[in-house]
C-alpha positions in Angstrom: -12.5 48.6 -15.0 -8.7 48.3 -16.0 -6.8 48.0 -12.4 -4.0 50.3 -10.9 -0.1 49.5 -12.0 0.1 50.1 -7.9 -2.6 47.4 -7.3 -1.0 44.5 -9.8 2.3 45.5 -8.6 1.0 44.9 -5.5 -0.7 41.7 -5.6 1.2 40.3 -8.6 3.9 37.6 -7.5 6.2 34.7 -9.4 4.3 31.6 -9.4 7.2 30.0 -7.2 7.5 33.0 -4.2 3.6 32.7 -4.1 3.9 29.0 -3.6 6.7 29.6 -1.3 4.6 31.9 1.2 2.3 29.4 0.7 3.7 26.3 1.8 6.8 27.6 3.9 4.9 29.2 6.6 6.2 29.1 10.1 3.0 27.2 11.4 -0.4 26.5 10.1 -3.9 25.7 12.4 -3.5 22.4 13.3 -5.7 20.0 12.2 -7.0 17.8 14.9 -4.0 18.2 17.0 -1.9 17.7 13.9 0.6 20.4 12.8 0.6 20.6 9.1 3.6 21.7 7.3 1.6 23.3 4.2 -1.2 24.9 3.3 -4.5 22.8 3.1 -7.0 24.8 4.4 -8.8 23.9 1.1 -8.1 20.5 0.7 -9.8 19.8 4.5 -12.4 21.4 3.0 -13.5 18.2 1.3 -15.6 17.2 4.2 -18.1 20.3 3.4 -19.2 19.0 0.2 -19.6 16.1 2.1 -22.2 17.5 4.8 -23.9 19.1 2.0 -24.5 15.9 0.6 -25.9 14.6 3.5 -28.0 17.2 4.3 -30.1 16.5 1.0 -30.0 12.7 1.4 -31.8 13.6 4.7 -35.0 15.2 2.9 -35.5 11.4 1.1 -37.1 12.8 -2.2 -36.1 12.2 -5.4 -35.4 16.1 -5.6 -32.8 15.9 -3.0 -30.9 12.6 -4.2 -30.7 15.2 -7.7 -29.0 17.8 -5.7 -27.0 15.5 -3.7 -25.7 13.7 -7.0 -25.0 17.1 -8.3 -22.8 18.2 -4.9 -21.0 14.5 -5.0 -20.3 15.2 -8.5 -19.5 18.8 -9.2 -18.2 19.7 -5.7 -18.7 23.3 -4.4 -15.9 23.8 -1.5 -12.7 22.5 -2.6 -10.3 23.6 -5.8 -13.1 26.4 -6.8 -12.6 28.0 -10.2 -14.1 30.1 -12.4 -14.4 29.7 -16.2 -13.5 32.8 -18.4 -13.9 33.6 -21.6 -11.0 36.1 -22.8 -12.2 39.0 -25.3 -8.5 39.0 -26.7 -5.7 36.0 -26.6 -3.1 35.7 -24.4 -0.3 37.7 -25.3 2.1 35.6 -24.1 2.3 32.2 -22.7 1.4 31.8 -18.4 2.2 29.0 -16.0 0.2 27.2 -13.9 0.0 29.1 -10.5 0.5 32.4 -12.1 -1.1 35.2 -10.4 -4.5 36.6 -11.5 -6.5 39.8 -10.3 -9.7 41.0 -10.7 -12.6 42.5 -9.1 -15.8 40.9 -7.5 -19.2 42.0 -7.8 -19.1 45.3 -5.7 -15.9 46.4 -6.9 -13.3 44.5 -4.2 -10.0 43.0 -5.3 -10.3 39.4 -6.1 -7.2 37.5 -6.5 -6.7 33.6 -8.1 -3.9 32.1 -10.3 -3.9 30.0 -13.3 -5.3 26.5 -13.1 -2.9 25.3 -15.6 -0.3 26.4 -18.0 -1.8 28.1 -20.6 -0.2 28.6 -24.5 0.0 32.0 -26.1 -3.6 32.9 -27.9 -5.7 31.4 -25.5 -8.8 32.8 -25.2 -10.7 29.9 -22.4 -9.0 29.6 -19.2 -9.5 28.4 -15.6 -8.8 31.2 -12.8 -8.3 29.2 -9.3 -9.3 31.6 -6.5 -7.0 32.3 -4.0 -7.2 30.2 -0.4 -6.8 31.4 3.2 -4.7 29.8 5.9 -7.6 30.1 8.4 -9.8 27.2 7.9 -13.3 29.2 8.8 -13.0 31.3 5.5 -10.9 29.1 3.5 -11.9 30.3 0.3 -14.8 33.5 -0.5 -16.0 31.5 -4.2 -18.2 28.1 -3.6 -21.0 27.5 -5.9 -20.0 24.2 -7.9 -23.2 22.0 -7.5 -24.2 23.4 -4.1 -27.9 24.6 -4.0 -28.2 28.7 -3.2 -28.5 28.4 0.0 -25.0 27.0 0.5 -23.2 29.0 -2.0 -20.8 31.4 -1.1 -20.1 34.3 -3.5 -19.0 37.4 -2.1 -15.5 36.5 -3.5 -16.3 35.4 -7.4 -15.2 37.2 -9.3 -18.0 39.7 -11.3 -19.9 38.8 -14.2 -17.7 40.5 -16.8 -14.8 42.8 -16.3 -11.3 42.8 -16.3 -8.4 40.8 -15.4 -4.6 41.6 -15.0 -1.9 38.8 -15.8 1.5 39.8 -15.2 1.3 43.6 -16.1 -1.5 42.4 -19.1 -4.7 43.9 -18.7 -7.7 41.4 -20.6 -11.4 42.1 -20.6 -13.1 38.5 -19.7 -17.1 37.6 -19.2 -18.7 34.4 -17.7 -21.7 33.2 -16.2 -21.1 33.4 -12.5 -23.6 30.6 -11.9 -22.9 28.2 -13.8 -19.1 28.9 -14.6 -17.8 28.6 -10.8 -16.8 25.4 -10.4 -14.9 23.1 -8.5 -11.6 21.4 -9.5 -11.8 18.4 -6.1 -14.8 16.4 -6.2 -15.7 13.6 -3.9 -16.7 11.5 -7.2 -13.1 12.5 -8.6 -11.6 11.0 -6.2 -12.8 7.8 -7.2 -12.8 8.2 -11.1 -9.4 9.5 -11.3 -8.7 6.2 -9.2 -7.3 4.6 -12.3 -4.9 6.6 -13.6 -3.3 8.3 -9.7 -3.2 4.6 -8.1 -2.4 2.2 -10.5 -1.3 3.5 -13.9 0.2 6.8 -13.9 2.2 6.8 -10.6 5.6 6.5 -9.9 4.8 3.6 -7.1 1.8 2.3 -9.4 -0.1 -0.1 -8.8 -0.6 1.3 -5.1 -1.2 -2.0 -2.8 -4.5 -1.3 -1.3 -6.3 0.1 -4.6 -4.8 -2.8 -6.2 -6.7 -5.2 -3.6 -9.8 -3.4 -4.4 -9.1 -3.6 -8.0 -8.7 -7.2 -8.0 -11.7 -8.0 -6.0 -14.5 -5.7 -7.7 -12.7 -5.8 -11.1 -12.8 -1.7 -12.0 -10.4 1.1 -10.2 -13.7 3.5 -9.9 -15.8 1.1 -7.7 -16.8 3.7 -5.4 -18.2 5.9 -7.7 -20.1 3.1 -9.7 -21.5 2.0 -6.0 -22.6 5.3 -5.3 -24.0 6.6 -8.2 -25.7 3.2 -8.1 -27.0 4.0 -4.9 -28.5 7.2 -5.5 -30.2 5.7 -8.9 -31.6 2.8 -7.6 -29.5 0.8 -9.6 -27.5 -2.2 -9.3 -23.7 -2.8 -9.8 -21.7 -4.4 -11.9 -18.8 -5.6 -10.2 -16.6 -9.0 -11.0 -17.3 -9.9 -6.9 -19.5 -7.5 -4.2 -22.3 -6.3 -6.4 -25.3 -4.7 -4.7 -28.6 -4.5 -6.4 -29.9 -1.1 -4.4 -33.2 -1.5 -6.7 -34.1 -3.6 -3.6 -33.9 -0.4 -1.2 -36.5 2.7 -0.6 -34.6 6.2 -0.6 -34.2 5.0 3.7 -31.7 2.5 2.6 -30.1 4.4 -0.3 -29.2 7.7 1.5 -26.7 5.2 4.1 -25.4 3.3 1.1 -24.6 7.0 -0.5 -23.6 9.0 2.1 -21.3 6.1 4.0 -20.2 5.1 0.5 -18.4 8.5 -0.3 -16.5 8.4 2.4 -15.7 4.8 3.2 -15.2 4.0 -0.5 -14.1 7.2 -1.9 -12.7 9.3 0.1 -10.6 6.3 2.4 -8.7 5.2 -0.6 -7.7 8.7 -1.6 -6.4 9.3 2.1 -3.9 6.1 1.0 -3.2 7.7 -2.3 -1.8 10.9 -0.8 0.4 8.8 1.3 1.6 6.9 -0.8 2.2 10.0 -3.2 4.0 11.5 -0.1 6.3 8.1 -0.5 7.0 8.9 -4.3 7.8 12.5 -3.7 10.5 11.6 -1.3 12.0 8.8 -3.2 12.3 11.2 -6.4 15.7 12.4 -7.2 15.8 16.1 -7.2 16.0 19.1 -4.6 15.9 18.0 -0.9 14.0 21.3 0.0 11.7 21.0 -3.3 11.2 17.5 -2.9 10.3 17.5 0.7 8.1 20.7 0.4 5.9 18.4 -2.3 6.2 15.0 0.1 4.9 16.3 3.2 2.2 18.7 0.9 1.0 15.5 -0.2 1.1 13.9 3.3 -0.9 17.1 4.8 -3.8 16.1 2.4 -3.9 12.9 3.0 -4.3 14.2 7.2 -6.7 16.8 5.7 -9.1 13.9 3.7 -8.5 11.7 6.9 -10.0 14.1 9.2 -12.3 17.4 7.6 -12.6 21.0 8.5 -15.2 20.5 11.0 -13.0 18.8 13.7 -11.5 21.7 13.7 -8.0 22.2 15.5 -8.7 19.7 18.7 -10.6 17.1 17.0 -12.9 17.0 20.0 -16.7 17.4 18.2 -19.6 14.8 17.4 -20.4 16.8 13.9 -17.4 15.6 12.1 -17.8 13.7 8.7 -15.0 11.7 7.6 -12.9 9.2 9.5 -11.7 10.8 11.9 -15.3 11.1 13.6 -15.8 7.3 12.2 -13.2 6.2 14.7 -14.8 7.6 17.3 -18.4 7.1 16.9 -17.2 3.2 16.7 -14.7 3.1 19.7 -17.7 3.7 21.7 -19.3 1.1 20.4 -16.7 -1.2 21.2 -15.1 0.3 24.1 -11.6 1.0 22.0 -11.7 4.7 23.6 -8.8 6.7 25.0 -5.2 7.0 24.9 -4.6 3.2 25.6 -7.9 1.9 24.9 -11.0 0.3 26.8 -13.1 3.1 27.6 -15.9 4.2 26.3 -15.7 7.8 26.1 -13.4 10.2 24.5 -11.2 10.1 21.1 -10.8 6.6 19.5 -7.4 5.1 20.8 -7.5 4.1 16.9 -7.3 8.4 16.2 -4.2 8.7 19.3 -2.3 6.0 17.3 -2.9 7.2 13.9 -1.9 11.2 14.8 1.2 10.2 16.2 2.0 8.1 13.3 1.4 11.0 10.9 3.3 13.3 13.0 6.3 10.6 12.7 6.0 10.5 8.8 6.3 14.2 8.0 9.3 14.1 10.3 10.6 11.4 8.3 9.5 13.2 5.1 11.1 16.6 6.3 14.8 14.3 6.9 14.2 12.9 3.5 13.9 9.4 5.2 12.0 7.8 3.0 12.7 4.0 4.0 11.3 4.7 7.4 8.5 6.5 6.0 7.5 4.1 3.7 7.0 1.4 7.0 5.1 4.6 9.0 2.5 4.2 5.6 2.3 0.5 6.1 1.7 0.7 9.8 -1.4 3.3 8.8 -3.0 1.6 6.6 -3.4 -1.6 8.3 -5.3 0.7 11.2 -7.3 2.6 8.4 -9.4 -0.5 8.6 -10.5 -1.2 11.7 -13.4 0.9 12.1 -15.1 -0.5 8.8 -14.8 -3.7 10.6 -16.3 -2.3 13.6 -19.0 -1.5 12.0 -19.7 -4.6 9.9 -19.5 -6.7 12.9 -22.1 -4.4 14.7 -24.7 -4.3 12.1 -24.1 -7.9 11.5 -24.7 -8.2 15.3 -28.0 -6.2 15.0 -29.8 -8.1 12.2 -28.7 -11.1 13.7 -29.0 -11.6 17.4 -31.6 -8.2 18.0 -33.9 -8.8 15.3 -33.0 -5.1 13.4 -34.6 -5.8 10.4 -34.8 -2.3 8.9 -33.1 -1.3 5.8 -31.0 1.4 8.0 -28.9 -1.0 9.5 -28.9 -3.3 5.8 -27.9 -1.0 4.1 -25.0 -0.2 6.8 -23.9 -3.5 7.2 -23.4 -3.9 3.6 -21.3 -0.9 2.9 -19.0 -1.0 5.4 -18.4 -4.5 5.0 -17.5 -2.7 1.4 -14.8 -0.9 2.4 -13.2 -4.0 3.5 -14.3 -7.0 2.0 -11.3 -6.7 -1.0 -8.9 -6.4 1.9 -10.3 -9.2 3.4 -10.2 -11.4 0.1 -6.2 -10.8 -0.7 -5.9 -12.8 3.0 -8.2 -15.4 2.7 -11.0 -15.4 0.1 -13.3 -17.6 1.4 -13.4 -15.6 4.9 -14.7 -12.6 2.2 -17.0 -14.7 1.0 -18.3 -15.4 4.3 -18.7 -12.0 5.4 -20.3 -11.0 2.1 -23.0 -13.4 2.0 -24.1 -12.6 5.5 -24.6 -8.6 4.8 -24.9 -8.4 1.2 -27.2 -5.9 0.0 -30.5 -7.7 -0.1 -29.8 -10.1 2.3 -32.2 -12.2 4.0 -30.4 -13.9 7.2 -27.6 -13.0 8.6 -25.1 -14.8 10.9 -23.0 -12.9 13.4 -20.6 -15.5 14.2 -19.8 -16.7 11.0 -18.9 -13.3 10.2 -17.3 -12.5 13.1 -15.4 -15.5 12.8 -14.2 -15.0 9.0 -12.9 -11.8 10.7 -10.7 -13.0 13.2 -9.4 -15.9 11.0 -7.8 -13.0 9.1 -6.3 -10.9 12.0 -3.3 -12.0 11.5 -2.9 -11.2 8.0 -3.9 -7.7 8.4 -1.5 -7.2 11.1 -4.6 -6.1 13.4 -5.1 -7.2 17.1 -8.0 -8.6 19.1 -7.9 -5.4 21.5 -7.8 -3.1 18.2 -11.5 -4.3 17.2 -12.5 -4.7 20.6 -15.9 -6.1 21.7 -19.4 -4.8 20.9 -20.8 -3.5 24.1 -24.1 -3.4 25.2 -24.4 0.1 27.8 -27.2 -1.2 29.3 -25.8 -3.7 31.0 -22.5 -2.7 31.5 -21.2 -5.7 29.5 -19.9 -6.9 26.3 -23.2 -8.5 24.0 -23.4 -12.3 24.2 -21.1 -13.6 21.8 -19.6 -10.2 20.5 -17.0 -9.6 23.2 -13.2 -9.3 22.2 -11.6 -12.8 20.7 -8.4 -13.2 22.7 -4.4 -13.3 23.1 -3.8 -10.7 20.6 -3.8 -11.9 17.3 -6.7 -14.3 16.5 -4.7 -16.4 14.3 -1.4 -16.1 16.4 -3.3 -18.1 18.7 -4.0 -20.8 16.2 -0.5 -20.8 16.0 1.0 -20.6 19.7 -1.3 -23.5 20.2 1.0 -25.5 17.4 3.8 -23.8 18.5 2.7 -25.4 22.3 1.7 -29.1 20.9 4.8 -29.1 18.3 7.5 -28.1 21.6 5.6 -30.5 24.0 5.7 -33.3 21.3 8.9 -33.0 20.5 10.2 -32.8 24.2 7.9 -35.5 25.3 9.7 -37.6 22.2 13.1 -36.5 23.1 12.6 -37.7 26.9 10.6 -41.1 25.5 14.3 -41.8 23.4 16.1 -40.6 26.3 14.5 -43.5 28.3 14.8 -46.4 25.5 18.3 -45.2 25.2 18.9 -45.7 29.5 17.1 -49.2 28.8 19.2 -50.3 25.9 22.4 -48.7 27.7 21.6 -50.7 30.7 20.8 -53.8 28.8 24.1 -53.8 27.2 25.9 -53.6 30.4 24.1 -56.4 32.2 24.8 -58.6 28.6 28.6 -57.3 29.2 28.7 -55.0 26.2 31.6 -52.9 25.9 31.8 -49.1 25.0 31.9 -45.7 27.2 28.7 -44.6 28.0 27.3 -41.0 27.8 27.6 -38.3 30.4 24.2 -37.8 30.7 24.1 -35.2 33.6 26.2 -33.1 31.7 23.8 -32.7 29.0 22.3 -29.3 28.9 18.7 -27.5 28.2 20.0 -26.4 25.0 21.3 -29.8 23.8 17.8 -31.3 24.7 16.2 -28.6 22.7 
């Protein structure tokens, strides 16, 4: 059915005035207590795909690793699309964001835009459906690789029908169930690694991918160690493989469903910030500029922390980091506001949300120098919980005789996340840690690797009190061996302890001189030897020193 001249008119913007009410709202829902500056209703969205996932991986049948490959792949709830087939060219040429409308299967107004620019005669083209500020209902079109039961399609648009592009009526047809897909993929996040971290970016290589880079050799390691994972397959890394041929589905569904997030998605979160960083530093429009920096920094908030936290962060069903911090400050009583409690959000999650609430300021004033030290001070925090969690696995295997692939299998993928981090400090501590919960691993030694850890504290600009101890709630006390190390940094202490011996030594030599020279002074008088001698009460502390 051709649409109403009142109707297009109606719904029919500039691509630039929709992006406008888009991302120059007054106020957004927050997301975890943080205020976002743009919309990205559908980037938090991320973290749907990623309970679907899990929800297959729970079943443990080869069945449901198919479907769970085919969510981590081909998405469902973020960037949806549909592909259309045009029964005449494009009369004219159409930018990306340009306004699209058409109907949905019942006959109600759906509205998208272009996913691209697309050339005059173009009969194939991607229409992006249209997002909602409110989080619960972010989009009304999710199919992607989602089984039936979790598709959403009251908003697709119908079957076949028409479409109306600035004023241009165009009869279309597509297959509604296989043609509505999904531009943001969990598995794109990690194959598009390449050319967005280290290539094709205006602050290429990013530090932290190129870490990971270095140590496993390939910029899509996470997506090779999860696909490997849900195969049964091993890697094929230069350094941290993991043969998963050893593991039943029990121990493939934690290296899959940890591995999206800790390898995947974590890396991406440090992509958008660091795109934030380029956007400000490019020369152009303050209010253009800006609007794209602190866009960028909202996503990398929204892939930090998911949908389901919701506005207060306060819930136990989150997936993504955010609910990782929190599930680990309780294991190693780093809980609160300042820390050392047990219950409530991560003191990791207070620290982090006030440092992105300090960057899009600094964004928004165009400062990009302090912004760029806000980043650094992130992403050394961004780590702590994956060493959390290596050290209490390690712990578990180790000193309570876990032997069950479960806590393997956990050990060995978050010591993932970190080991390449790990290895640009100190390679041998990497090695360490990596020999001890490698995938397949038959003993394990929890304080070699929680020594390697500490040895690198420093290094990562990460404190004693930010890991915390592993706690054992039972007896109200810190595990034997697992309990904080001490004095702040780990390796600091190494060196206040030179610091102490190198002071005493050298005032203990300066006094032992000071005496030979009274002796020799003395000697010289007795033996009548002329010359004035030194005042030596008027000597000060900071001549001695």
């Amino acid at each position: 059915m051709k649409l109403s001249l009142l109707a297009v008119s109606s719904l029919s913007m500039t691509s630039a005035s929709l992006t406008d009410s888009l991302r120059r709202r007054l106020s957004f829902e927050k997301i975890a207590g943080y205020a976002p500056g743009t919309q990205v209703t559908d980037h938090c969205a991320i973290d749907l795909d990623q309970a679907a996932i899990e929800t297959e991986l729970a079943k443990q049948t080869d069945s449901s690793f198919a479907t769970a490959g085919n969510i981590y792949n081909q998405g469902g709830s973020s960037k949806s699309y549909a592909q259309i087939t045009l029964s005449t060219p494009l009369s004219s040429a159409i930018q990306n964001d340009a306004v699209i409308v058409g109907t949905n299967a019942d006959g109600s107004s759906t509205v998208g835009k272009a996913y691209e620019d697309y050339p005059q005669g173009t009969t194939s083209l991607k229409v992006q459906y249209q997002t909602s500020d409110m989080q619960a209902n972010h989009v009304t079109c999710m199919v992607g690789g989602l089984p039936t039961d979790l598709q959403t399609t009251v908003g697709c648009l119908a079957g076949s029908g028409s479409i109306n592009i600035a004023g241009q009526d165009y009869d279309y047809t597509y297959d509604p169930t296989t043609d509505n897909n999904n531009g943001r993929t969990i598995a794109g996040f990690s194959t598009d690694a390449g050319q967005k971290m280290r290539l094709n970016c205006d602050g290429c290589p990013y530090d932290d991918h190129r870490f990971f880079y270095n140590y496993y050799g390939v910029d899509d390691y996470g997506h090779q160690w999860v696909t490997a994972a849900l195969n049964g397959e091993k890697t094929t890394f230069d350094k941290g493989n993991a043969d998963f041929s050893v593991y039943s589905l029990n121990g493939r569904t934690e290296a899959v469903k940890k591995g999206t997030v800790f390898l995947n998605i974590f890396q991406y979160v440090i992509r958008e910030f660091e795109d934030a960083l380029d956007d400000c530093e490019r020369g152009c429009d303050l209010d253009a500029c800006n609007d794209d920096a602190v866009h960028a920094w909202d996503e990398g908030v929204c892939f930090y922390t998911g949908s389901i936290e919701a506005q207060d962060g306060v819930t136990s069903d989150g997936k993504l980091l955010h609910q990782l911090a929190d599930k680990r400050c309780a294991d190693f009583k780093t809980c609160s506001k300042d820390g050392g409690e047990l219950e409530g959000q991560a003191k990791l999650n207070h620290d982090l949300f006030k440092l992105y609430a300090k960057g899009k300021y600094e964004l928004q004033t165009k400062n990009c120098g302090e912004a760029r030290s806000t980043v650094n001070e992130i992403t050394k925090l961004l780590y702590i919980p994956f060493i959390q969690g290596t050290l209490r696995y390690a712990y578990k295997m180790d000193k309570l005789g876990d032997d069950s692939e479960k806590s393997a299998a956990e050990a060995a993928v978050f010591a993932a996340a970190v080991l390449p981090r790990i290895a640009a400090a100190d390679e041998a501590a990497a090695d360490t840690i990596y020999e001890n919960v490698k995938v397949g691993v038959s003993t394990t030694d929890f304080a070699d690797v929680k020594e390697a850890f500490e040895f690198v504290y420093k290094d990562l600009g990460i404190k004693c009190s930010d890991i915390g101890g592993l706690w054992n709630s039972a007896l109200g006390e810190y595990y034997e061996g697992a309990g904080p190390c001490k004095n702040g940094l780990m390796s600091e202490m190494t060196d206040d302890k030179l610091i102490v011996i190198i002071v005493g030594s050298t005032l203990g030599g300066l006094f032992f001189i000071s005496v030979l020279f009274l002796c020799f002074s003395r000697a010289r008088k007795s033996s009548g030897a002329g010359g004035k001698q030194p005042d030596l009460e008027a000597t000060t502390d900071a001549e001695v020193s």
